[in-house]
C-alpha positions in Angstrom: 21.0 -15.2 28.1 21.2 -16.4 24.5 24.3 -15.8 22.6 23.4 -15.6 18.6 26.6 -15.5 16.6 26.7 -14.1 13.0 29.7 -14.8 10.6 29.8 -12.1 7.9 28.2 -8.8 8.0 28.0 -7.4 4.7 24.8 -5.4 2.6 22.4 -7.6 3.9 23.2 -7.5 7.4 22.2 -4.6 8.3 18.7 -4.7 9.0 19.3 -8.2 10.4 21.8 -6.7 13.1 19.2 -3.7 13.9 16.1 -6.0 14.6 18.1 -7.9 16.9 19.8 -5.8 18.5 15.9 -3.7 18.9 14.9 -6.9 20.6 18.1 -8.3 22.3 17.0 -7.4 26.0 13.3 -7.9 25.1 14.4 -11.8 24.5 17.8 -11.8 26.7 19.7 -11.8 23.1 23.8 -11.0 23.3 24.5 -10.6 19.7 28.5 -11.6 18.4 29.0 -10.3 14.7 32.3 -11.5 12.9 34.4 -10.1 10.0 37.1 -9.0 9.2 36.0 -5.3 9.0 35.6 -4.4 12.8 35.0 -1.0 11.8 31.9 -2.2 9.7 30.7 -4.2 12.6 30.9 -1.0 15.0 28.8 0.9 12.7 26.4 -1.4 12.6 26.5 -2.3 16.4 26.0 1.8 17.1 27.2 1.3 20.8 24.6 -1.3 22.0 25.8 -3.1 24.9 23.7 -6.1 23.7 26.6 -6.6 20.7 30.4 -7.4 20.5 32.8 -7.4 17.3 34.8 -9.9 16.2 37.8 -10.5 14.2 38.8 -13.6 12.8 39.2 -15.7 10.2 35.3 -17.6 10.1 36.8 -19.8 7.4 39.2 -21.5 9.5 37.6 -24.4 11.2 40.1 -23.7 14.5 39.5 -20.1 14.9 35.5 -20.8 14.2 34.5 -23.9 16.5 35.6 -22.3 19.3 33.1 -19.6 18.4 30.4 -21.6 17.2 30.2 -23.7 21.1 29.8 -20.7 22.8 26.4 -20.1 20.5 23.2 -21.1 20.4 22.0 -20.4 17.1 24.5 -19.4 14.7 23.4 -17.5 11.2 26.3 -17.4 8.7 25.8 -14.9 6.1 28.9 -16.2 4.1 29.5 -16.9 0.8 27.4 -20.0 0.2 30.2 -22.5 -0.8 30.9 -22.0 3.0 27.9 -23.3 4.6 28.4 -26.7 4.0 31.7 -26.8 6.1 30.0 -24.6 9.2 27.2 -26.9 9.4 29.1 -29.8 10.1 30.8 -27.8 13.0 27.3 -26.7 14.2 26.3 -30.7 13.9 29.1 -31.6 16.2 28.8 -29.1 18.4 25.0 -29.3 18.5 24.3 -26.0 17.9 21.9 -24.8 15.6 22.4 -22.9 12.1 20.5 -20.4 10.0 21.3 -19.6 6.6 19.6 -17.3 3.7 21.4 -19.6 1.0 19.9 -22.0 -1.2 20.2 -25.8 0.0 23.0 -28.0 -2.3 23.3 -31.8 -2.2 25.6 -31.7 0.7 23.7 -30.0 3.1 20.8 -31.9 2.0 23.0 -35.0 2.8 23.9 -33.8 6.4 19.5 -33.9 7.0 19.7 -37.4 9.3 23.1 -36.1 11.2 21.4 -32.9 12.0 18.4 -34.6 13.3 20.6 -37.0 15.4 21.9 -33.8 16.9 19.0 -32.6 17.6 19.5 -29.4 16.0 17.4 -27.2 12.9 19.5 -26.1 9.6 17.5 -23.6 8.4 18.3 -22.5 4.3 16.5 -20.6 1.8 15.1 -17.8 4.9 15.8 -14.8 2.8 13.5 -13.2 -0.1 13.9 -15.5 -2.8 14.5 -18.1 -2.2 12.4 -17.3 1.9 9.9 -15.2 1.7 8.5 -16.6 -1.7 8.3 -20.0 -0.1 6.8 -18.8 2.8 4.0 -16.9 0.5 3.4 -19.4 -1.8 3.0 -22.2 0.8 0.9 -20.5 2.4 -1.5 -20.2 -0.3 -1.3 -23.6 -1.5 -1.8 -25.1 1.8 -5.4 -23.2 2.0 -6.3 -24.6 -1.2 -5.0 -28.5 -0.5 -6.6 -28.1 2.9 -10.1 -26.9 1.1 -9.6 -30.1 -0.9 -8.7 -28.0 -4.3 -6.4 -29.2 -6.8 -3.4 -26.9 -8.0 -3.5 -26.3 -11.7 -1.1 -23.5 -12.6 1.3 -21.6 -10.6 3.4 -18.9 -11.5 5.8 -16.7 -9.7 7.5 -13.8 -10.2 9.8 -11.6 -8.4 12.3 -8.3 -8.9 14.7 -6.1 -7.0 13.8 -2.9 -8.7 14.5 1.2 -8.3 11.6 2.5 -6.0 9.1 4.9 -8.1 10.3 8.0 -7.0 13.6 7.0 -7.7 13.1 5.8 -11.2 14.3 8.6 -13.4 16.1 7.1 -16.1 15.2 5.1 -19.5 15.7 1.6 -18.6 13.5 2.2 -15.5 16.1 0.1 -13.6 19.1 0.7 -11.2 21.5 -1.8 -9.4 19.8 -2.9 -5.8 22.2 -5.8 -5.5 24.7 -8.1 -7.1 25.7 -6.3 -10.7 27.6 -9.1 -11.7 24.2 -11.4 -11.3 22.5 -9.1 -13.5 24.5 -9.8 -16.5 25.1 -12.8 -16.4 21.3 -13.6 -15.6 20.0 -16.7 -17.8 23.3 -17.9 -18.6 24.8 -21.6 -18.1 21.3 -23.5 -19.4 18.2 -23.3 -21.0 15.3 -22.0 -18.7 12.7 -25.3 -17.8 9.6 -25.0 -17.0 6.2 -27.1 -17.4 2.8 -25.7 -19.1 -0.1 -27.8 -19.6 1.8 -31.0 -19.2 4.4 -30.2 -21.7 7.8 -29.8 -21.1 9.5 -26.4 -22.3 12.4 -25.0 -22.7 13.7 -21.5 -23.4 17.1 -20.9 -24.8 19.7 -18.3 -23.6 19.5 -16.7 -26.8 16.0 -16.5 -27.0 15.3 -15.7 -23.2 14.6 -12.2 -23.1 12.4 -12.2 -26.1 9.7 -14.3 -24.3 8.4 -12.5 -21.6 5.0 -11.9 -19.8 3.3 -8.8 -18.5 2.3 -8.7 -14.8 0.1 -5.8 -13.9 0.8 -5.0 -10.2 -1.8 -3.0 -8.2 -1.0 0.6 -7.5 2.5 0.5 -9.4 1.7 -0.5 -13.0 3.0 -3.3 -15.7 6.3 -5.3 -15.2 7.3 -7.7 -17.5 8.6 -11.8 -16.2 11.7 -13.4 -18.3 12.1 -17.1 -17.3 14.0 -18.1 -14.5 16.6 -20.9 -15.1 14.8 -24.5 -13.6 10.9 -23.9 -12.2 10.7 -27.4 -12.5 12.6 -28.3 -8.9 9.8 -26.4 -7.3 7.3 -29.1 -7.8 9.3 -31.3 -5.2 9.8 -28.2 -3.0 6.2 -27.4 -3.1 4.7 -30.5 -3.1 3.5 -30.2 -6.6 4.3 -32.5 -8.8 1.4 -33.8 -10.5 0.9 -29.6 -11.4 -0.5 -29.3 -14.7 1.7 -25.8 -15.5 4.6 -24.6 -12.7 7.0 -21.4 -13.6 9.2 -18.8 -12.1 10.5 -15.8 -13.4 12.2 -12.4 -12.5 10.5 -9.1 -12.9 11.7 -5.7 -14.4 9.7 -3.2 -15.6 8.3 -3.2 -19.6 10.7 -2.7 -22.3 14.0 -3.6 -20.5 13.8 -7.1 -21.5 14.0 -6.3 -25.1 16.8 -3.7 -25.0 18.9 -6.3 -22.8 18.2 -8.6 -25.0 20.7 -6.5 -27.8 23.5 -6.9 -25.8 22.9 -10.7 -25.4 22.3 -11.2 -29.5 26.1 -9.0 -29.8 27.6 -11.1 -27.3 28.7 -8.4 -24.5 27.2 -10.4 -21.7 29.6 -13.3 -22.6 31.9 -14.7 -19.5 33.7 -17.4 -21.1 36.5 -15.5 -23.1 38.4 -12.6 -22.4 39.5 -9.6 -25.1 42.3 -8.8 -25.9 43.5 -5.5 -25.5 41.1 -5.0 -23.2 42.4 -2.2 -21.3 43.0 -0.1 -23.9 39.0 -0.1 -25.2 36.5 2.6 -24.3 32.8 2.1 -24.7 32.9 2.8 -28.7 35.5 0.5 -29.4 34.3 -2.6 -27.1 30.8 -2.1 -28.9 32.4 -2.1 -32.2 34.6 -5.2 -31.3 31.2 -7.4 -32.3 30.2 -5.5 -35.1 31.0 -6.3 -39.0 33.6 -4.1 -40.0 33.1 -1.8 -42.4 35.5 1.6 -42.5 33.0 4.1 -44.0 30.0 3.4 -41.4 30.0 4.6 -38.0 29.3 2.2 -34.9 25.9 4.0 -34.6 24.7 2.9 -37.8 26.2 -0.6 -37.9 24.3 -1.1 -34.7 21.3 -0.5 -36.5 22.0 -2.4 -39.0 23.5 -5.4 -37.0 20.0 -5.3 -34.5 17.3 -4.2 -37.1 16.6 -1.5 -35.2 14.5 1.3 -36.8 15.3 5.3 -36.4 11.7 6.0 -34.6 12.5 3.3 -32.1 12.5 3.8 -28.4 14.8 1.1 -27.8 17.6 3.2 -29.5 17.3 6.2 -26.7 18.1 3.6 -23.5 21.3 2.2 -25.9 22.6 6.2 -26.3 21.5 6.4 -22.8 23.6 4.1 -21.4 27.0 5.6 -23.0 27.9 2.7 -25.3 28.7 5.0 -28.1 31.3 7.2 -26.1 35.1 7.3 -26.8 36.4 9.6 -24.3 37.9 7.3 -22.0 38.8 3.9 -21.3 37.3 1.2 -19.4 40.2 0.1 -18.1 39.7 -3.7 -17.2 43.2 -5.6 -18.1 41.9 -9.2 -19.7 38.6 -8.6 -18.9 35.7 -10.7 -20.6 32.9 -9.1 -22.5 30.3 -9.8 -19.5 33.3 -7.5 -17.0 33.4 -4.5 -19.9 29.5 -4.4 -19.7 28.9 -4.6 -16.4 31.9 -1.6 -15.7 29.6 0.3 -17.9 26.6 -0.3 -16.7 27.9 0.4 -13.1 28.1 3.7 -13.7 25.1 4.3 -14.9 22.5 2.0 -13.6 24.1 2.9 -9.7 21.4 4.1 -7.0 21.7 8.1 -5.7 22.7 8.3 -2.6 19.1 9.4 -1.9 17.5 6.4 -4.0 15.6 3.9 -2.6 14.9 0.0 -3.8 12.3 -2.2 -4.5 11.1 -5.8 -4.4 8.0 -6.6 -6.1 6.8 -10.3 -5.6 3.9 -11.9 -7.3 2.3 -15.4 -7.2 -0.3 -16.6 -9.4 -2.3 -19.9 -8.2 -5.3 -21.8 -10.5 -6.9 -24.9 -8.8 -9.9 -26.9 -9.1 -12.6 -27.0 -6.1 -16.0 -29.1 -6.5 -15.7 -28.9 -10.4 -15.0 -25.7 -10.5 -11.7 -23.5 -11.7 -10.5 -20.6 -9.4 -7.7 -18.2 -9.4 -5.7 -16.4 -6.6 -3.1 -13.9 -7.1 -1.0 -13.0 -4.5 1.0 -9.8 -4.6 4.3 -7.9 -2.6 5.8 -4.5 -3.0 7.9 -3.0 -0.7 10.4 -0.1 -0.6 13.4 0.5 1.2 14.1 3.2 3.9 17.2 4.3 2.9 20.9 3.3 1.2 21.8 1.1 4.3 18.5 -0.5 5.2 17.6 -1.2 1.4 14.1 -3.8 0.5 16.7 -5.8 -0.2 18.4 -5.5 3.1 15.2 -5.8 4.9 13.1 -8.7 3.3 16.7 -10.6 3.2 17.6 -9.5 6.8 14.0 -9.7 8.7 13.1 -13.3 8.0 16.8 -14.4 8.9 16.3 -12.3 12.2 12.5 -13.5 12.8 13.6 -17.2 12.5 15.9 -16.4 14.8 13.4 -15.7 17.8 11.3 -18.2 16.9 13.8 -20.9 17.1 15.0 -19.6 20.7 11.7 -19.3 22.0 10.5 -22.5 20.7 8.1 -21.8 18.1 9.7 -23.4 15.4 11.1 -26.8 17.4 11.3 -28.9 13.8 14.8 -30.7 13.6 17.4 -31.2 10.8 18.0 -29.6 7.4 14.7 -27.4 6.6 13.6 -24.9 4.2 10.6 -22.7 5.5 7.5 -24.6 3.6 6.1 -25.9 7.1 3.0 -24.1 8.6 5.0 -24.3 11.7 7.6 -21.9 9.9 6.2 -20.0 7.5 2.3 -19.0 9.6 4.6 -17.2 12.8 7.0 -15.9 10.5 4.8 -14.0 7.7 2.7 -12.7 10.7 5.8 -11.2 12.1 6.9 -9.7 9.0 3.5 -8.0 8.1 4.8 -5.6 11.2 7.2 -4.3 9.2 5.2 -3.7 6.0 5.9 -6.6 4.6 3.2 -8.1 3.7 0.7 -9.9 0.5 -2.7 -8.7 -0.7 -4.4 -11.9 -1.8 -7.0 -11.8 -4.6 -9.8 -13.6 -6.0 -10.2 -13.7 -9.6 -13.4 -14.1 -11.0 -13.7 -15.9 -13.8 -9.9 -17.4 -13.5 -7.6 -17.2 -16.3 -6.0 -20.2 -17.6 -3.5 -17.8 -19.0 -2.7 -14.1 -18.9 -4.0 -12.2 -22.2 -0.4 -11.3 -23.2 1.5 -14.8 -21.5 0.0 -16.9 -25.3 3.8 -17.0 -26.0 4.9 -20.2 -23.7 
């Protein structure tokens, strides 16, 4: 009997609990979950006898340890600044760790300690950063192992509203972190490389320079800059690569109306407002605008933004509610980033019948016998329901899937990974394609150097 032990069991657990627990006695799998919600565990658990929940406090090294030598793999789904101290109580206990977080300098650092243990620290086994890795790898392997030289690549992906759940102006809904959203693109320019030269894309400018992506089957999206592509060159093996960038999707035309909230200053985090509490949507809108006694918020907004009467933009502002004054938002010393994100909450959250989406896309131009060829590489799947969400599922599967094959010995690699190895990535992707999950690779011929609309990098 294996004993897997899981620290946190929040969103994205869910659909990692289920496929274990749907192939616990298949692979002699006893499943511990800890949190401090034991009534969220049980839900989750649904009575299996292959499950137990715990309650205690996963952040104390002297409640954990205990825990963690009882294990042999353990997956902490904690906040990342926790990872750090769990895997240097898996080191010395020699058990190994999985994680969907992105790898810092210290965990890096503990690589020759885990080895020495003789024990894998998996990171980054999620959807991005995981199952873009794992895609793009792929990909890039077949071309190095044809003997082709990478030219571009590009990547792209978004946690969207499903199709049939889209029914509002912004064609977007919250499938995960609001607080992300807002404050997406802040604390640097975004980096990235293009034909050798060195670019970078201010805050302030970010939404403005985007790129359309047509997708198969479910239309245009449009890519704004994600904040440093150029770190994938060393994670990918790249980095003699002519052109390398990343970016998040959302669907046409939400780039530009996010982008007058940015230019007002409402997605701001690093002051708060005073009076805060007392402001409804009106007034925390008209708290950036010129003053002026005889015009009405509506028309300075116009004004302020350059935006004309017959322009579609203005429907998604009225949309969202900015312009009401019935009641308060109610956030004591909030910042401008907390008043916008309370209103967007309420109207950019999912029905309980909605469903989410990722969309993933990878673009890939190399040279082979003198020759330039393009690949494009596309993902779109949608989520079951509210509880097992895309987001749930292409976080949750890959976590759960690395699971088995570390226990069974697929994956025997030691030390502090991310899932770029063949030896990951080939048994893992296969897996997932089982639960729809899974790329449609194209040839493109002749290959673009650039998309017709991407002119603007």
């Amino acid at each position: 009997m294996k004993n897997i032990l899981i620290l946190g069991a929040g969103l994205s657990c869910s659909s990692l609990i289920r496929y274990l627990l749907q192939n616990a006695e298949k692979e002699q799998w006893f499943v511990r979950i800890v949190d401090q919600d034991k009534a969220a565990i049980e839900s989750k658990i649904n009575g299996s006898k292959h499950a137990e929940a715990l309650v205690f406090n996963a952040l104390d090294p002297e409640e954990r340890k205990p825990e963690i030598e009882k294990a042999d793999i353990v997956i902490s789904m904690l906040p990342a600044r926790f990872h750090v101290d769990v895997a240097k109580d898996c080191i010395a206990l020699k058990t190994n760790l999985i994680t969907p977080s992105y790898v810092s300098p210290e965990m890096k650092a503990l690589n020759e300690e885990a080895e020495k243990a003789g024990i894998v620290i998996m990171n980054e086994i999620g959807v991005d950063p995981g199952i873009d890795h794992m895609s793009a790898m792929r990909v890039i392997d077949d071309i190095r192992d044809a003997g082709g030289k990478m030219k571009i690549f590009e990547s792209f992906t978004g946690g969207l509203v499903a199709p049939e759940s889209d029914d509002n102006p912004w064609n977007y809904k919250f499938t995960w972190n609001p607080r992300n959203v807002v404050l997406a693109g802040q604390g640097g320019a975004a980096q990235f490389i293009q034909e050798g030269r060195y670019k970078y894309i201010p805050y302030t400018k970010l939404f403005r320079r985007t790129e359309i992506i047509d997708v198969e089957n479910y239309g245009r999206f449009e890519g704004y800059a994600n904040r440093n592509s150029l770190m994938y060159r060393e994670i990918y093996g790249l980095q003699d690569i002519p052109t390398i960038y990343r970016g998040t999707l959302r669907r046409v035309g939400f780039s530009r109306a996010w982008d007058v909230f940015v230019q007002l200053g409402a997605t701001d985090d690093s002051y708060t407002l005073e009076g805060s509490e007392n402001m409804t949507n009106r007034d925390f809108i008209n708290s950036f605008l010129p003053y002026n006694h005889s015009d009405s918020v509506e028309l300075k907004l116009r004004h302020y933004m350059k935006i004309d009467l017959d322009d579609s933009l203005w429907d998604k502002l009225v949309w969202l509610g900015i312009f009401d004054d019935k009641k308060k938002i109610g956030i004591k010393n909030a910042t401008p980033a907390q008043m916008m994100q309370k209103i967007l909450e309420e109207k950019w959250a999912l029905k309980p019948q909605d469903k989410d989406m990722i969309v993933m896309y990878h673009k890939f131009v190399y040279q082979l016998n003198g020759e330039l060829r393009e690949i494009t590489s596309e993902m779109v799947n949608i989520g079951e329901d509210q509880t097992f969400t895309s987001m749930s599922n292409t976080v949750g599967l890959p976590v759960g899937i690395c699971v088995k094959k570390i226990l069974n010995g697929t994956i025997q690699m030691k030390g502090v990974l991310i899932p770029t190895h063949k030896e990951i990535y080939n048994p893992i992707l296969k897996d997932l394609e089982e639960y729809g999950i899974e790329f449609k690779e194209k040839q493109i011929d002749p290959p673009r150097l650039y998309n017709e609309e991407e002119t603007w990098k």
